[in-house]
Backbone as numpy.savetxt, mean C-alpha at the origin, in Angstrom:
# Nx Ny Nz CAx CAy CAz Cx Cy Cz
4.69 -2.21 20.77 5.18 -1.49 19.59 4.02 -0.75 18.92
3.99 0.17 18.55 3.31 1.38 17.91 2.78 0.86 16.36
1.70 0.34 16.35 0.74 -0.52 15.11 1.54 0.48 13.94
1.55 1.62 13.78 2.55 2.30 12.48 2.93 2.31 12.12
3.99 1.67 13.05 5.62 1.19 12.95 5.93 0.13 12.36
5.32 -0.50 13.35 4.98 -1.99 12.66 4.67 -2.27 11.27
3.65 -2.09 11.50 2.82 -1.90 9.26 4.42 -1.34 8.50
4.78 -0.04 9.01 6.00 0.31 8.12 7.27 -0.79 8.07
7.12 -1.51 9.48 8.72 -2.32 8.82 8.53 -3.44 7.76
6.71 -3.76 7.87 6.83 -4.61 6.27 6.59 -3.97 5.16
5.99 -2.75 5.03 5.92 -1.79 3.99 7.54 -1.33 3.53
8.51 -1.01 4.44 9.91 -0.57 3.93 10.40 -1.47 3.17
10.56 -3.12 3.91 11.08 -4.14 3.64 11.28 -4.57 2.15
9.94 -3.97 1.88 9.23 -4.91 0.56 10.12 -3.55 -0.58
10.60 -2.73 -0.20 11.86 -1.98 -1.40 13.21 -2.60 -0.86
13.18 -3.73 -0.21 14.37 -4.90 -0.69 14.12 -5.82 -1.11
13.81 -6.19 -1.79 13.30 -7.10 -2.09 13.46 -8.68 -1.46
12.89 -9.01 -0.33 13.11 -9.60 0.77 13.01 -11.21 0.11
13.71 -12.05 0.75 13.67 -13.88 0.60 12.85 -14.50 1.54
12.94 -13.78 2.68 11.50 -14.37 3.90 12.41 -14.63 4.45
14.10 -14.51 5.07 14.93 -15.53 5.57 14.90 -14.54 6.12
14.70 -12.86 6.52 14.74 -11.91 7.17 14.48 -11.67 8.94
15.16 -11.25 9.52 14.85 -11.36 10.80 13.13 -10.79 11.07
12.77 -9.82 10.29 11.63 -9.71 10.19 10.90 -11.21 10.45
10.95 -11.77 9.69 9.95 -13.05 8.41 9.98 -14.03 10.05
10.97 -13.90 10.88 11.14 -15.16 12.02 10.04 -15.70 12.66
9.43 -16.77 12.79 7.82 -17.51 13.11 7.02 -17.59 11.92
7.43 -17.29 10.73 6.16 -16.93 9.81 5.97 -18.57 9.54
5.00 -18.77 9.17 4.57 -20.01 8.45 4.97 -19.99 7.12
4.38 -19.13 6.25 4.85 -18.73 4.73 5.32 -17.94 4.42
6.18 -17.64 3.34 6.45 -15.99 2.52 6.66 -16.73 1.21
5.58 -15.65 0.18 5.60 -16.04 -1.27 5.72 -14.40 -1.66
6.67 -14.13 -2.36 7.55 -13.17 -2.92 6.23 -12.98 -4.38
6.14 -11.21 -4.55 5.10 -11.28 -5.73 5.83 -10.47 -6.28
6.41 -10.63 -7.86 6.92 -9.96 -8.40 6.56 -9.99 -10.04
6.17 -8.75 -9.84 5.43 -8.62 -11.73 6.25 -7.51 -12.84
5.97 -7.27 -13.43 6.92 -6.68 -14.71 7.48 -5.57 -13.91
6.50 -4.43 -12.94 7.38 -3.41 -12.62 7.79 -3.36 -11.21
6.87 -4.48 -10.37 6.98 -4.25 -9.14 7.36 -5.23 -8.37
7.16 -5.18 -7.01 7.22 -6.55 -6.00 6.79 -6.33 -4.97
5.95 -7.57 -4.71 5.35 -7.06 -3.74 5.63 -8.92 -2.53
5.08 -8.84 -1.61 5.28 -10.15 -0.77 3.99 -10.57 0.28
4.03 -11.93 0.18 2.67 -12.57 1.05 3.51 -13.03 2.29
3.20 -12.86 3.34 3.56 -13.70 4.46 3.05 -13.94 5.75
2.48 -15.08 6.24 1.49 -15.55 6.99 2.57 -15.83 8.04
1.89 -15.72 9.17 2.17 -15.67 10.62 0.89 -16.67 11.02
0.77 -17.16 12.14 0.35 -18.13 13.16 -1.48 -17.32 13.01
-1.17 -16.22 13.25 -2.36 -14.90 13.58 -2.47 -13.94 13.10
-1.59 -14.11 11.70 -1.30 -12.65 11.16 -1.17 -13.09 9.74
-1.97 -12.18 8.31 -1.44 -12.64 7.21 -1.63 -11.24 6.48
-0.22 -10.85 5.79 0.16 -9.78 5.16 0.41 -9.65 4.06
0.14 -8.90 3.47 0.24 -8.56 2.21 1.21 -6.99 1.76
2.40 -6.67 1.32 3.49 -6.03 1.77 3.20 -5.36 0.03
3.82 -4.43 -0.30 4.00 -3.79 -1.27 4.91 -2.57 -1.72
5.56 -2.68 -2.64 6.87 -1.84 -2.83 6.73 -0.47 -3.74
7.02 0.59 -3.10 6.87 1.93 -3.74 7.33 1.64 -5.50
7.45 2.81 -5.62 7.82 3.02 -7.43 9.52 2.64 -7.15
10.24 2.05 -8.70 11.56 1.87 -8.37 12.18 3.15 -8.84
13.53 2.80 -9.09 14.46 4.14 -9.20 14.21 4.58 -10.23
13.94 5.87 -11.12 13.57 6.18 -12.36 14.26 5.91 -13.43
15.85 5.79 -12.35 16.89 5.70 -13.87 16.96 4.43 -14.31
16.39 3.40 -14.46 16.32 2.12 -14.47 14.77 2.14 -15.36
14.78 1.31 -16.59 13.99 1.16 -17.40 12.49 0.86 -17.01
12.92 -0.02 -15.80 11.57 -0.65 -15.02 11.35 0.10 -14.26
11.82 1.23 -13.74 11.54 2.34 -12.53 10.57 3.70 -13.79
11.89 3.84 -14.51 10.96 4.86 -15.94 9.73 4.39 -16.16
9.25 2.99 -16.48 8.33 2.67 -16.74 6.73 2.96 -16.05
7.40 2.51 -14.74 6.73 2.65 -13.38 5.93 4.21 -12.94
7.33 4.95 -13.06 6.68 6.37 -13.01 5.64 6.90 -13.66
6.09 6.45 -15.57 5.33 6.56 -16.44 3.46 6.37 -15.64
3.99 5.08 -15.51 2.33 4.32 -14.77 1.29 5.13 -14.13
2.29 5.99 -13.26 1.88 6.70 -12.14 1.10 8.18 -12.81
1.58 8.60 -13.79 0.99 9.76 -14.21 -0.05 9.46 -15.42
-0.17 8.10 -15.57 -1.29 7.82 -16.83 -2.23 7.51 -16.10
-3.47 9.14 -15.53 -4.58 9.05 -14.76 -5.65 8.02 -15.69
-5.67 8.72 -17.07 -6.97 8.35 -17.72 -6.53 7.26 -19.01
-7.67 6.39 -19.36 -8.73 6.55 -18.49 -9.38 5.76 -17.85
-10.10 6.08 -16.58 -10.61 5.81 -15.26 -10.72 4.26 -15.66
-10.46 3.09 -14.61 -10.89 2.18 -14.93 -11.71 1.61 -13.75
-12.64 0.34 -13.72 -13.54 0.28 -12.85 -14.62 1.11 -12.77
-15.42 1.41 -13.62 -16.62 2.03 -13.83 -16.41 3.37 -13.77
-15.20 3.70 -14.40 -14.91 5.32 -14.63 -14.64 5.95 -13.05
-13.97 5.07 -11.97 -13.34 5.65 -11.04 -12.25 5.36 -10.49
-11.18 4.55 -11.20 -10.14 4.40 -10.84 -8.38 4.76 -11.67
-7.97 5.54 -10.98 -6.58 5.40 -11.75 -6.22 4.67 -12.80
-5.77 4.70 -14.09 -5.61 3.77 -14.71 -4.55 3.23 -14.71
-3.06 4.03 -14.18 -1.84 3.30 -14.08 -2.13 2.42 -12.56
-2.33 3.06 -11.71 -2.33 2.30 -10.57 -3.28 1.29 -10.21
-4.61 1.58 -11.07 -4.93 -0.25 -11.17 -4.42 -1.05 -12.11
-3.48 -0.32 -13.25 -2.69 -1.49 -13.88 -1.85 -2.34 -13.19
-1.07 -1.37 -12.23 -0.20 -2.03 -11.21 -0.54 -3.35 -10.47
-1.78 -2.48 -9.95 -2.38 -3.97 -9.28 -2.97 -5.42 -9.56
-3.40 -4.89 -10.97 -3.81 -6.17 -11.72 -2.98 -7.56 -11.55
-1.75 -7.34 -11.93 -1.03 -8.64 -11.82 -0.75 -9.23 -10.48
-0.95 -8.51 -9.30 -1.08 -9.60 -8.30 -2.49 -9.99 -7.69
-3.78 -9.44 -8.57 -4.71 -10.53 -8.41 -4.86 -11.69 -8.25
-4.68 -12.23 -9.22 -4.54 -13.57 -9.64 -3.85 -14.02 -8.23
-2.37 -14.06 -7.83 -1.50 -14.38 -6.53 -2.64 -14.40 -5.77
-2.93 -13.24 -5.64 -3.57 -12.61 -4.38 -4.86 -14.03 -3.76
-5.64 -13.71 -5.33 -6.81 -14.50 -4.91 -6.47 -16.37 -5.00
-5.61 -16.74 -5.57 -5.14 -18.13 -5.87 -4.94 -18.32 -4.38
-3.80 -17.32 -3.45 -3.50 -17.36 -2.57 -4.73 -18.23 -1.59
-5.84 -17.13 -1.99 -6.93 -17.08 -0.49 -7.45 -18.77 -0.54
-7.66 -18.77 -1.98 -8.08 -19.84 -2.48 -7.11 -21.43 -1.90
-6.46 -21.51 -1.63 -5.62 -22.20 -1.09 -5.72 -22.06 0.34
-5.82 -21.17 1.31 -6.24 -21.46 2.63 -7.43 -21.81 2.46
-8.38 -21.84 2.05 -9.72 -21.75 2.41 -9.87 -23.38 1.78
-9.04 -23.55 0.95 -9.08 -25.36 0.79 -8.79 -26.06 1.98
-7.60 -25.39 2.94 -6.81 -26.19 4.00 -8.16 -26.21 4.96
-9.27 -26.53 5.26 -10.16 -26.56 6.41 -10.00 -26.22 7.51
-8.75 -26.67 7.99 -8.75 -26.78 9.32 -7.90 -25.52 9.72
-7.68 -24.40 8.50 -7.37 -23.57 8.60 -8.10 -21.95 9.26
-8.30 -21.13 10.06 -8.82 -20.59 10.28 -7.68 -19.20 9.69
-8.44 -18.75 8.80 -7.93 -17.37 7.83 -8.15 -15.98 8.78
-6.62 -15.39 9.22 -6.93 -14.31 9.97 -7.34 -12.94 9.04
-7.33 -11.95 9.78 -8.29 -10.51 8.58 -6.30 -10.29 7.74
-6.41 -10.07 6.41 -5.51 -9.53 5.85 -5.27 -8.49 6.28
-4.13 -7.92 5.86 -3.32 -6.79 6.62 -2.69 -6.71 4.90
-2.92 -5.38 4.87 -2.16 -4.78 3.56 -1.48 -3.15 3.84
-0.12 -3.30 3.55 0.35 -2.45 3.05 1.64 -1.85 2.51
2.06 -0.95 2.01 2.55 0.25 0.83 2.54 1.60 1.59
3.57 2.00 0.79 3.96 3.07 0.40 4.17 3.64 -0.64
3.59 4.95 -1.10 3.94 5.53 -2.62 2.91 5.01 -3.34
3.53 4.38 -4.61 2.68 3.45 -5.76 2.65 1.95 -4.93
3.37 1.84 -4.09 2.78 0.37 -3.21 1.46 0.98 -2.57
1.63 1.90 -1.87 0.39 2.53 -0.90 -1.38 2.52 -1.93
-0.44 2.61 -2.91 -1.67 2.48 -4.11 -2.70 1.50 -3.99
-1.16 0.30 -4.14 -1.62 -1.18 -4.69 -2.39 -2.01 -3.15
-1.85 -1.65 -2.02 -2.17 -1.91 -0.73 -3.72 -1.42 -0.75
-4.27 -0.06 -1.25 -5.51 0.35 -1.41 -6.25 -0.38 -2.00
-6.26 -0.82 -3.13 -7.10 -1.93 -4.29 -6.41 -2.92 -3.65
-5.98 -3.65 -2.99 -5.75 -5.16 -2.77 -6.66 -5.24 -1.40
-6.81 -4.08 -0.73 -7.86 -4.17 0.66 -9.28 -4.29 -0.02
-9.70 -3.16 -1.38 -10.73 -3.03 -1.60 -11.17 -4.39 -2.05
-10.31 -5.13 -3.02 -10.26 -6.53 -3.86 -10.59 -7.47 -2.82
-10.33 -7.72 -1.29 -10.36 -8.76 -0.84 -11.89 -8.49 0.05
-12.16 -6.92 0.18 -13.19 -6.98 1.37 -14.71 -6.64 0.18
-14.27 -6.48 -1.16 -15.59 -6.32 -1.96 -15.80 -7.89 -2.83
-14.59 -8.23 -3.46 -15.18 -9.02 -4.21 -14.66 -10.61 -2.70
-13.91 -10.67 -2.28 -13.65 -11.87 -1.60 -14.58 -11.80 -0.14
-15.40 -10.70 0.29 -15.92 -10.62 1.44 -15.55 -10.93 2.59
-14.12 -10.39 2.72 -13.44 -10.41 3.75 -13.05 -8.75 4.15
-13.19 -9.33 6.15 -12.67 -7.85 6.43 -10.90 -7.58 6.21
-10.73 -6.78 6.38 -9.33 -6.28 6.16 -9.12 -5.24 6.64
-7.49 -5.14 7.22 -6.77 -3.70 7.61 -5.85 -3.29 6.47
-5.86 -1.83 6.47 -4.86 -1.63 5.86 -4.23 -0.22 5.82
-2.75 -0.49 6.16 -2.03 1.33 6.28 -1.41 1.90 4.88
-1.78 2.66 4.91 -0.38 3.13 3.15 0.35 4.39 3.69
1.60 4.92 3.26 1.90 5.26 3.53 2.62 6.34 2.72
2.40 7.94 2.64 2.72 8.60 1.15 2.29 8.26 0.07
0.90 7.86 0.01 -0.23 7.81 -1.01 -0.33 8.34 -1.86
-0.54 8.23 -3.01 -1.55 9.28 -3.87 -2.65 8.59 -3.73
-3.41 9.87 -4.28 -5.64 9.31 -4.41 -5.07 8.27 -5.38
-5.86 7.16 -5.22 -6.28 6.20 -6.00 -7.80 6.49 -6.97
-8.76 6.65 -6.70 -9.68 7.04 -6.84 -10.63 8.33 -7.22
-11.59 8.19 -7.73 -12.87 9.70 -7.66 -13.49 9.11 -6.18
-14.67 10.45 -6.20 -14.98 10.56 -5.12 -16.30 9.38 -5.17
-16.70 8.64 -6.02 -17.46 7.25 -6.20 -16.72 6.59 -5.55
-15.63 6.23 -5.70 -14.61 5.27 -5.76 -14.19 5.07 -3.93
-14.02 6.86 -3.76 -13.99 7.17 -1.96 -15.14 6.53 -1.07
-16.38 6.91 -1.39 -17.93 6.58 -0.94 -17.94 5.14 -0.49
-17.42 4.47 -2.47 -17.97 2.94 -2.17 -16.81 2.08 -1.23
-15.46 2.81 -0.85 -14.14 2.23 -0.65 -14.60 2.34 1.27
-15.06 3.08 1.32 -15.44 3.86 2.99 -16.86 2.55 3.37
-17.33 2.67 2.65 -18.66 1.22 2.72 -18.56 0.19 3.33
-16.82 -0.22 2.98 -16.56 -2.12 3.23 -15.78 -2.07 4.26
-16.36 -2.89 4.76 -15.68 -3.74 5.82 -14.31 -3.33 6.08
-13.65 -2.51 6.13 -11.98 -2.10 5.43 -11.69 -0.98 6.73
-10.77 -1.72 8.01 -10.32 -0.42 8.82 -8.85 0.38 7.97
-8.98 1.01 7.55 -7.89 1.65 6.50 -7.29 3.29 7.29
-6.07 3.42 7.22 -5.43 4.32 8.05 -4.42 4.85 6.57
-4.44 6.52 6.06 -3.58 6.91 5.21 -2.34 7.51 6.51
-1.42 7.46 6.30 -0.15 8.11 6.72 0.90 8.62 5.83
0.59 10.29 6.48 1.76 11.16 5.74 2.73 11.94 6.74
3.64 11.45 6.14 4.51 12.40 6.67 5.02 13.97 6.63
4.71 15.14 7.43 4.68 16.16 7.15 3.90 16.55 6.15
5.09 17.38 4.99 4.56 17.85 4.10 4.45 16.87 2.58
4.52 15.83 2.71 5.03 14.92 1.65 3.63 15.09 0.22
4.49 15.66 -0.65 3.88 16.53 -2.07 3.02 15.29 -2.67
2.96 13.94 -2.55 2.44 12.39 -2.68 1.12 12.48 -2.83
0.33 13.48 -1.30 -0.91 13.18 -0.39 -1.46 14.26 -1.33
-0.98 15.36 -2.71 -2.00 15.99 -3.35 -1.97 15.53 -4.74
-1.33 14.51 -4.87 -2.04 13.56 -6.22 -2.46 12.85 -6.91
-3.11 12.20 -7.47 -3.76 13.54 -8.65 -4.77 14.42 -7.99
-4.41 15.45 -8.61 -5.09 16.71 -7.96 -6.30 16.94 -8.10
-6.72 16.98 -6.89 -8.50 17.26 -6.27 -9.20 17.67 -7.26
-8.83 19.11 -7.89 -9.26 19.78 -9.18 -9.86 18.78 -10.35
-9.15 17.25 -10.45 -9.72 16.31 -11.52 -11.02 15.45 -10.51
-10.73 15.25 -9.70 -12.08 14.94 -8.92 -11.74 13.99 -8.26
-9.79 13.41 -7.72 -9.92 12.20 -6.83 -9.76 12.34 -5.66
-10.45 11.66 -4.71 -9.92 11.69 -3.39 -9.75 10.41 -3.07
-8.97 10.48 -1.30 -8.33 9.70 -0.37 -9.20 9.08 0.29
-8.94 7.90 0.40 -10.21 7.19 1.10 -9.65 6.91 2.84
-10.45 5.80 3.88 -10.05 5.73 4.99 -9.54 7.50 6.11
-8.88 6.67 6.97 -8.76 7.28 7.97 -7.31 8.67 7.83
-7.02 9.38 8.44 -5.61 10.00 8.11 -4.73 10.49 9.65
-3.73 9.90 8.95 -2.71 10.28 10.21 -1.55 11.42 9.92
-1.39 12.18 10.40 -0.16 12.89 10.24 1.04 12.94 10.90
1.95 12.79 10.70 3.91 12.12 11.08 3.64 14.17 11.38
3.97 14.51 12.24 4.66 16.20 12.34 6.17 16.53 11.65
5.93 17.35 10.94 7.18 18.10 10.51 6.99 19.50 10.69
8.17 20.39 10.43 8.39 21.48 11.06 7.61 22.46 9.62
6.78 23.06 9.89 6.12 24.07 9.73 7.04 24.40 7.95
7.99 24.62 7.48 8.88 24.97 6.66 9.16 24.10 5.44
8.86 22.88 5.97 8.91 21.55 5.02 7.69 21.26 4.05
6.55 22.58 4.56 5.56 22.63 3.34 6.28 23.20 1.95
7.48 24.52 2.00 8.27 25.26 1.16 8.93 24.23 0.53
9.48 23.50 1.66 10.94 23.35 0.86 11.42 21.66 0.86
10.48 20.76 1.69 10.81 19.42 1.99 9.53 18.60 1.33
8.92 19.12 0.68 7.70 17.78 -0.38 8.35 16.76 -0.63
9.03 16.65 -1.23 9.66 15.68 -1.78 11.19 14.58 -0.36
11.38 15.38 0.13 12.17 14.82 1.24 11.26 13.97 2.21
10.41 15.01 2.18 9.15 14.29 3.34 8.44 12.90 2.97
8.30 12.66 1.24 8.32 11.41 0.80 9.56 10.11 0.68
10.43 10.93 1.25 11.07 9.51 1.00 11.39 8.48 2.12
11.23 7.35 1.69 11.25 6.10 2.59 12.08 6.38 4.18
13.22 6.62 3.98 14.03 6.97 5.12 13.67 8.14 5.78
13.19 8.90 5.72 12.59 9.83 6.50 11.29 9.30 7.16
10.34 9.06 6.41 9.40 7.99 7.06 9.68 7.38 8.34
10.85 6.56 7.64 11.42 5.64 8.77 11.65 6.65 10.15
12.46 7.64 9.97 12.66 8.53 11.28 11.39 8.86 12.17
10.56 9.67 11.09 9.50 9.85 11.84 8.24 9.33 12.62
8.55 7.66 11.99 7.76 6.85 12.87 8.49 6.39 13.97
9.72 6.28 13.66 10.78 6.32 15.05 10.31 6.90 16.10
10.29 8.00 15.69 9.90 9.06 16.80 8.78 8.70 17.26
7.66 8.65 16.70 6.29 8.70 17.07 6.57 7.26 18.20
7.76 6.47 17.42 7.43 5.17 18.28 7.80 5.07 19.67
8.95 6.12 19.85 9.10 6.44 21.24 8.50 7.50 21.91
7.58 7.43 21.81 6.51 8.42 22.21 5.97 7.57 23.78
């Protein structure tokens, strides 16, 4: 199966808000469901595999989705030494704590051997998947993977430098033309960190499909495709 694909069926998942009883979840050892004022996100350990899943922005018309959006456009100001998003490391803040309690708990079990985290998102998950790779491979000194998927910059170009530094194999994926991958706009000074992949769309979908090209189910198609490649 096509590593893309893969990363995406726990990145989709996590905008259902999944119980772990999922045909997905089948062999896992654990699933602990992370859900904070606007978001949700999910932990779930495999034999050889431990993931960390994260859920785009919700529906706008919904108080907690309004809210969310809100999040997304409150750039300033910068937090983390004047280089980070300020809604989207608000986002992430509340599953610190999970996050690291989490690690903290294997690393009690001894006889546990902790595989590399695997993080990822899409959208404002793709965000939180970004700072939860940076969180575990800067301050927890662990390596980590991680895909996002219809990103915005998280970051300035400090933020790019020191994010490219760690230990962190990181892969952005966009689909086509998806309007996501230019914000916030370069002009304020953030960029995209890691590696970049591009999903192909038809030449036309720069005009007229930005916004189509971001959404989840299209995604889904176009890694389809790529997957039968």
């Amino acid at each position: 199966m096509n590593k893309l694909y893969d990363a995406w069926r726990f990145a989709s998942i996590a905008y259902e808000k999944p119980t772990g009883k999922e045909r997905l979840f089948q062999g896992a050892v654990e699933f602990i469901p992370m859900e904070t004022e606007l978001d949700f996100g999910f932990i779930v350990r495999y034999p050889n595999r431990l993931i960390f899943s994260f859920r785009g922005t919700g529906d706008f018309k919904t108080r907690r989705g309004l809210k969310a959006w809100r999040g997304n456009i409150d750039t300033y100001p910068l937090e983390q030494g004047n280089t980070i998003h300020n809604g989207f490391y608000d986002a992430w803040r509340p599953y610190k704590v999970t996050i690291d309690g989490y690690l903290n708990y294997l690393i009690r079990k001894k006889s546990l051997v902790i595989p590399t985290s695997e993080f990822y998102g899409q959208s404002r998950g793709g965000t939180t998947c970004t700072l939860g790779a940076r969180h575990v491979a800067k301050n927890r000194k662990m390596p980590c993977t991680g895909i996002s998927y219809g990103s915005p910059a998280v970051g300035i170009k400090a933020f790019r430098n020191e994010f490219n530094m760690l230990p962190i194999d990181f892969t952005r994926v966009i689909n086509g033309y998806d309007f996501a991958q230019h914000v916030p706009f370069r002009s304020l000074g953030f960029r995209h960190v890691g590696k970049y992949y591009w999903l192909y769309q038809p030449f036309y979908h720069r005009y007229f499909c930005k916004i189509y090209d971001h959404i989840p189910k299209n995604y889904t198609k176009a890694l389809l495709k790529l997957n039968d490649k």
